[in-house]
Steps between C-alpha positions, in 0.01 A plus 500: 500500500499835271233494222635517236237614270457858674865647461756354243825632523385843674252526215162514706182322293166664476242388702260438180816242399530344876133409524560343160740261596277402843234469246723256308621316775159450622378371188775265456418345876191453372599355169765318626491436889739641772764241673664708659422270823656212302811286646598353148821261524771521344694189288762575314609251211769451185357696239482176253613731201749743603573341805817350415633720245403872673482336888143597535254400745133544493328692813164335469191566782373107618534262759761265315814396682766754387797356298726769692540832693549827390866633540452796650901601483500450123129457366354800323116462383422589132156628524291441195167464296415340197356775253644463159862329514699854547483489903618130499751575248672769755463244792673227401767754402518609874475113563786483242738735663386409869651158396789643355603732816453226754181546583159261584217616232116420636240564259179680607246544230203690642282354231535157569294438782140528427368444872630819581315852437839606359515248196137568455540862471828483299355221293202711385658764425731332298203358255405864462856611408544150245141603391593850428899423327247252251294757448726758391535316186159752435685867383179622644576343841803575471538883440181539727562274827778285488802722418383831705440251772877388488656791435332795724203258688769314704757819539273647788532494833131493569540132334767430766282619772259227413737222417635566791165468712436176368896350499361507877296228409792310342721475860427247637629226238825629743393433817707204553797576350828629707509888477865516474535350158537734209227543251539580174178611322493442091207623517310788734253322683720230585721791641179741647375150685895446654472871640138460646643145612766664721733351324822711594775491180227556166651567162256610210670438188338666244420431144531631175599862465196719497469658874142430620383500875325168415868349595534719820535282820612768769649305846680322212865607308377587115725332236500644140708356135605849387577848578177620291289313799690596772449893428145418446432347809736726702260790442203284409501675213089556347371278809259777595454625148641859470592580869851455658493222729751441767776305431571115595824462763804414340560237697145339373578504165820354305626402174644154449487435144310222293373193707664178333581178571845434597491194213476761245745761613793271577419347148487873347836518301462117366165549403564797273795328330280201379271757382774679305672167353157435403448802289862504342497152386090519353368275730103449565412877703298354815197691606286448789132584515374507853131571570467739870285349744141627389550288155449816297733504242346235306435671160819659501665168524317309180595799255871498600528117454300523185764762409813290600380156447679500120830583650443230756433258234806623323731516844560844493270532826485294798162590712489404893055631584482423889058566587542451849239314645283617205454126276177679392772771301702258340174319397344794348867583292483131414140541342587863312859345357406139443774434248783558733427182699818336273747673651388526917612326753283558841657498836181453764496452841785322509781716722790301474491442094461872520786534713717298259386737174627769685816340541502378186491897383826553666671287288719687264521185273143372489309674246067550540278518246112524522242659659514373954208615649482456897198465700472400928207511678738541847527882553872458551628338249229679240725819613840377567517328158531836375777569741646192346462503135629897494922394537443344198307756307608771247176698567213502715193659325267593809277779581693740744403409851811332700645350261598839418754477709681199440797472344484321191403722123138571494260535280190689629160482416187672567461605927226406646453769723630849450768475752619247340658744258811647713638139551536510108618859511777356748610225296537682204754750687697322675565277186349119558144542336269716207288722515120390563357334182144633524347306237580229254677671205761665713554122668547394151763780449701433795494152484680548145752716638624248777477257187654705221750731726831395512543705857189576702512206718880469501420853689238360729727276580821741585259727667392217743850379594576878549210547723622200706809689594351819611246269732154554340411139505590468920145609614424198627811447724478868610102445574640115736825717643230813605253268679767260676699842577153628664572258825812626573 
């Protein structure tokens, strides 16, 4: 097996950086443990969330009786980890449009195994990364560690080399499963661990739209939402700070557009119109507040209901606030705006009464009033709701991670992360989101706008259906058609 860590993409790695990834690897076995002996079994079951609607089954590592057996003609694996709800978001898109082509969806989330050294490793450093999006609340933080980190940290290839090292590590959660089946990698390790695996058709689909080697997994086929990424990654552009590094293939790295459920882009054109009717005839505006996956958007949150809670009271406003898995959030909001218990109505842990809301939404002749917040403990239907509640939404006001990318009129907030930024900066051009909102005044402002303006969101909302037709919402089905296409 080629290492990985000393040559990526005919860019060789300094020695000084190779003996730092053995160094981390080595560490890690000894934080962690090394299994890469271990025979782990696989079972695959009916994911009991999405199993029905997106066709998924769970890939899980135990001794259970399996409920059935992979298809290995039309099964493609979407190859996951929990850290922050962006990565699950773009898998159960791939699930989405799997479903949609004909194809069997298995879900394999590398995090979700904690007897294995590769859920321990992932899981740790996924605290740190939670730990750190918290903590960039701090300016100080911020400016010092947490947005250089993002932004030029992860954009070297000396931090490949070392990711790389230890996706080693991460392997064997494969062992068992057939080689032939596609993978599909939301994530990198997910995708790095596939390649080290053996695992012969691997497609990295890459997030957001700031090129970083963090999200290179070579063996694999790179993915990328827009033509910004795809130049940066074709020259890996500032991945070995000033030098010219050698180019990726071009048959390792293609454009396929956003990644988005199929249940959103059939829907596209109907969608927009409700949101148009909606603003012509003065109806309630809907916004949605949804909190990312590290919970960090708390503050944010209270002042913008505080600021829209009279025009809630007076139906001008209708506000949808989904926190996840995050009660603690909507407890703390509850404690800081006490007097807006009168007009809430909480949907918590109960899928299917969420299910019906969302339903509800579509209704062109049922009117909602109020403040619905939404709360799950299950990790699927804490992210999916979102997926859900969004058809029926005028705007979604979200910091721009993948949301970004969605289409549905945005509202962004604060990044958390300095990459972050360029999914706003694509948004805003190609016509279905704002600008970034840095702080709380300029959230006011736009808010206003979408309020006030007779035309900004009927835009949004021509600009989406227009992007529909020229294809930049078929990522997803061009990531499922790329993987299945691999076998052939």
């Amino acid at each position: 097996m080629k290492d990985r860590s000393k040559i990526i993409f005919g860019n060789e790695i300094s020695k000084r950086v190779y003996k730092k990834a053995l160094k981390s690897k080595t560490k890690n076995i000894k934080k962690f443990g090394d299994d890469t002996a271990a025979d782990y079994k696989i079972c695959l079951k009916k994911n009991p969330v999405i199993g029905d609607s997106l066709f998924v089954s769970d890939v899980l590592l135990n001794d259970e009786k399996s409920e059935e057996k992979f298809d290995i003609e039309k099964g493609v694996i979407v190859g996951n980890i929990r850290m922050g709800f962006g990565h699950y978001r773009i898998s159960m898109a791939m699930a989405s449009a799997a479903k949609a082509l004909g194809y069997k969806p298995y879900w394999m989330d590398l995090n979700g195994y904690p007897q294995t050294t590769c859920t321990k490793l992932i899981s740790s450093q996924n605290k740190l990364y939670s730990l750190g999006s918290r903590l960039s609340k701090n300016p100080i933080f911020n400016k010092i560690v947490w947005e250089p980190l993002n932004y030029e940290g992860f954009r070297k290839l000396s931090y490949n080399a070392v990711d790389q090292k230890n996706a080693e590590l991460m392997a064997p959660v494969y062992k068992n499963v057939p080689k032939d089946i596609p993978v599909v990698g939301t994530h990198v390790w997910p995708a790095q661990a596939a390649v080290h695996a053996g695992m012969k058709y691997v497609v990295n689909a890459i997030p957001d739209n700031w090129p970083m080697a963090l999200h290179l997994a070579e063996g694999s086929i790179h993915t990328v939402q827009c033509r910004n990424s795809y130049m940066g990654y074709r020259i890996l552009n500032g991945f070995n700070k000033n030098k010219v590094c050698n180019s990726m293939p071009k048959d390792s790295l293609v454009y396929t557009g956003h990644y988005i459920d199929h249940e959103l882009v059939s829907n596209i054109e109907r969608d927009c119109e409700q949101r148009i009717s909606r603003k012509k005839n003065d109806k309630p505006m809907r916004f949605l507040l949804t909190i990312g996956g590290a919970g960090a958007q708390q503050e944010i949150f209270i002042t913008i209901i505080k600021e829209l809670l009279p025009k809630v009271r007076e139906k001008k406003v209708t506000l949808l606030v989904n926190v996840g898995d995050y009660e603690n959030v909507w407890q703390s909001i509850l404690r800081e705006i006490p007097h807006m218990r009168g007009v809430i109505v909480e949907h918590f842990n109960d899928w299917n009464k969420t299910v019906e809301f969302s339903e509800q939404l579509l209704d062109e002749n049922k009117e909602i009033f109020g403040i619905h917040s939404f709360c799950h403990k299950n990790i699927f239907e804490a992210v999916y709701c979102t997926n859900l509640l969004m058809r029926g939404t005028d705007v979604i006001i979200t910091k721009p991670s993948e949301l970004a990318f969605y289409p549905v009129p945005k509202l962004f907030i604060r990044r958390v992360g300095k990459h972050e930024m360029w999914g706003a900066i694509h948004s805003s051009e190609v016509g279905d989101g704002t600008l970034e909102c840095r702080d709380i005044p300029h959230t006011i402002q736009m808010i206003n706008l979408f309020l006030e303006d007779e035309q900004l969101l009927i835009d949004m909302c021509e600009n989406i259906k227009m992007n529909k037709k020229i294809g930049l919402y078929d990522g997803a089905y061009n990531v499922i058609k790329l993987a299945m296409g691999m076998k052939q």
